[in-house]
Residue, then its C-alpha position, 0 to 999 in steps of 0.5 A: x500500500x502507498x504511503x500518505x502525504x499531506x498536499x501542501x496547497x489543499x490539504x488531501x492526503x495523497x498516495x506518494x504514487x502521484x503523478x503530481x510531485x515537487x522537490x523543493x530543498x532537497x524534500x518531495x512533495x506530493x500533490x492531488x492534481x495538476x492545478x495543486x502542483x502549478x500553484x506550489x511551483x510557482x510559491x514554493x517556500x508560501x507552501x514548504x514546512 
């Protein structure tokens, strides 16, 4: 079974199998749709913990 990941923009927990994912400072991130993932690229550190 695929871990969970929290997506930073909305907040649903996302299998770490996603076609949706970042990398920012060395650490993954992991995103529900395509849409989540356009709006962390373009703010990463708004979203990076």
């Amino acid at each position: 079974m695929a871990k969970k990941q929290k997506d930073v923009v909305c907040g649903m927990d996302v299998n770490e199998s996603s076609k949706f994912k970042s990398e920012h400072n060395k650490q993954k991130y992991y995103f529900c749709s395509e849409s989540c993932k356009k709006e962390f690229d373009s703010k990463p550190k708004k979203y990076a913990h």
